[in-house]
C-alpha positions as CSV (number, residue, x, y, z in Angstrom):
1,X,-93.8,-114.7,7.4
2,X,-91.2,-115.0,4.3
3,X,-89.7,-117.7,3.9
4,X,-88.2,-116.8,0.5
5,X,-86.1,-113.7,0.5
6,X,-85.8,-112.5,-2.8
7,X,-88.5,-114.2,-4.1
8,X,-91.2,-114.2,-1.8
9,X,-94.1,-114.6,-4.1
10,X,-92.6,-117.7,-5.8
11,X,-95.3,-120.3,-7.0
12,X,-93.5,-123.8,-4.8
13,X,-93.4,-121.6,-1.3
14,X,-96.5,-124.2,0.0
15,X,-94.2,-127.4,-1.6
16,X,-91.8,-127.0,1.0
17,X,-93.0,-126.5,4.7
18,X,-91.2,-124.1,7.3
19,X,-90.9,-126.2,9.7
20,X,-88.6,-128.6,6.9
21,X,-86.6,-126.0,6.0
22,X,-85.5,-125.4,9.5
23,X,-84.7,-128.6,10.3
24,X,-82.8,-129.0,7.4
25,X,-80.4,-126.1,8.5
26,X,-80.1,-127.0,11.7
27,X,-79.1,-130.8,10.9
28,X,-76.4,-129.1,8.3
29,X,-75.7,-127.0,10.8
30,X,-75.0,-130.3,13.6
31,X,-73.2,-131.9,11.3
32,X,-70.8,-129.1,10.3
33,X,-70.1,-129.3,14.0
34,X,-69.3,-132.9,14.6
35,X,-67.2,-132.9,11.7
36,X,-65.3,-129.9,12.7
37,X,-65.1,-131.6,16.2
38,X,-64.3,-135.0,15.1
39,X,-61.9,-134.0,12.4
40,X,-59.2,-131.9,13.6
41,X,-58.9,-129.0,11.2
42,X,-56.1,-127.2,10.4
43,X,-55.8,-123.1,9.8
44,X,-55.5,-124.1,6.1
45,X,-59.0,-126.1,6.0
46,X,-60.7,-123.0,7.9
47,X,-59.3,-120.6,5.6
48,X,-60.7,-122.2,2.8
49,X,-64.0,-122.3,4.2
50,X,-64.1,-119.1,5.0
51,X,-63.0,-117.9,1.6
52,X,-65.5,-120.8,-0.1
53,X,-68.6,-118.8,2.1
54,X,-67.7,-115.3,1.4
55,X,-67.7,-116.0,-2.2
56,X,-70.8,-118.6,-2.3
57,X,-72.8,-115.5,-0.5
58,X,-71.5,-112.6,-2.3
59,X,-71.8,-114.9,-5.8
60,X,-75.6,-116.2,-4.8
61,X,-76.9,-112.8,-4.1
62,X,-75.4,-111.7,-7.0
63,X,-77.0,-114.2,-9.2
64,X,-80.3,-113.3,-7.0
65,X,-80.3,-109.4,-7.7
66,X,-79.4,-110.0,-11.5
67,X,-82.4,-112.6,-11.8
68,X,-84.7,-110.0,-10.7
69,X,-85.2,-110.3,-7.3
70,X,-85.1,-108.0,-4.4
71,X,-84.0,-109.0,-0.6
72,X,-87.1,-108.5,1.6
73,X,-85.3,-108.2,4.7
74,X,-82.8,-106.0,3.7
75,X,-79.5,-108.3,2.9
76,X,-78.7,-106.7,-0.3
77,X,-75.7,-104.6,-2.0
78,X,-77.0,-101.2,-1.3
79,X,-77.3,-101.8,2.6
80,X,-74.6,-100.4,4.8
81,X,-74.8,-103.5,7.1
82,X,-73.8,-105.9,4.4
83,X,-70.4,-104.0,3.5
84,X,-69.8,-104.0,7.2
85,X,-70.3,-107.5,7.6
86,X,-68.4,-108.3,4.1
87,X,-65.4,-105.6,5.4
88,X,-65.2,-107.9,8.7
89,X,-65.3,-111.1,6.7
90,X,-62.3,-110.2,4.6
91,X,-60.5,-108.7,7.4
92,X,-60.8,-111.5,9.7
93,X,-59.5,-114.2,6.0
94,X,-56.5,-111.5,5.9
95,X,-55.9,-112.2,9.4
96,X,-55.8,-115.5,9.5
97,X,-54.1,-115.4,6.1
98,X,-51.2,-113.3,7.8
99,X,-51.2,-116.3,10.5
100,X,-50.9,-118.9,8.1
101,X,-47.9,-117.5,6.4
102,X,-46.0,-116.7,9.9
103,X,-46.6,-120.6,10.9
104,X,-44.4,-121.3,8.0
């Protein structure tokens, strides 16, 4: 099982159980929810967001592939899925950009 995608043979791997890592996400992941759900958040908040992950993602596997490292399950610049996924991502930030500026 790999837990560590571009470096899977990295020396801490043991340090830090599965089962903790997952957990971890999915707690980040229940809060992001309440908050979003608690906090009503406006187009501008969302946009941001969005444009603050699209960058952290493209910037961290960046900074992953330049250290050396090579995706093990296939998230990486040369895949075709990626672009897709990145062309969707910017598409759907335009659209809600577009939105954004009509509201005002």
């Amino acid at each position: 099982m790999l837990v560590y995608d571009y470096f899977p043979d990295i020396p801490f791997r043991e340090a830090v159980p599965l089962e903790l890592l997952i957990v971890a996400m999915l707690v980040l992941f229940m809060v992001t929810v309440y908050r979003n759900r608690k906090y009503n958040t406006n187009q501008k908040t969302v946009f941001r967001s969005q444009v603050f992950f699209l960058v952290y993602i493209v910037a961290l596997m960046t900074i992953l592939t330049a250290l050396g490292g090579e995706s093990q399950i296939g998230i990486s610049f040369d895949t075709g899925i990626f672009w897709a996924a990145l062309a969707v991502a910017v598409m759907e930030i335009s659209f809600l950009w577009r939105r954004m500026q009509q509201d005002r």
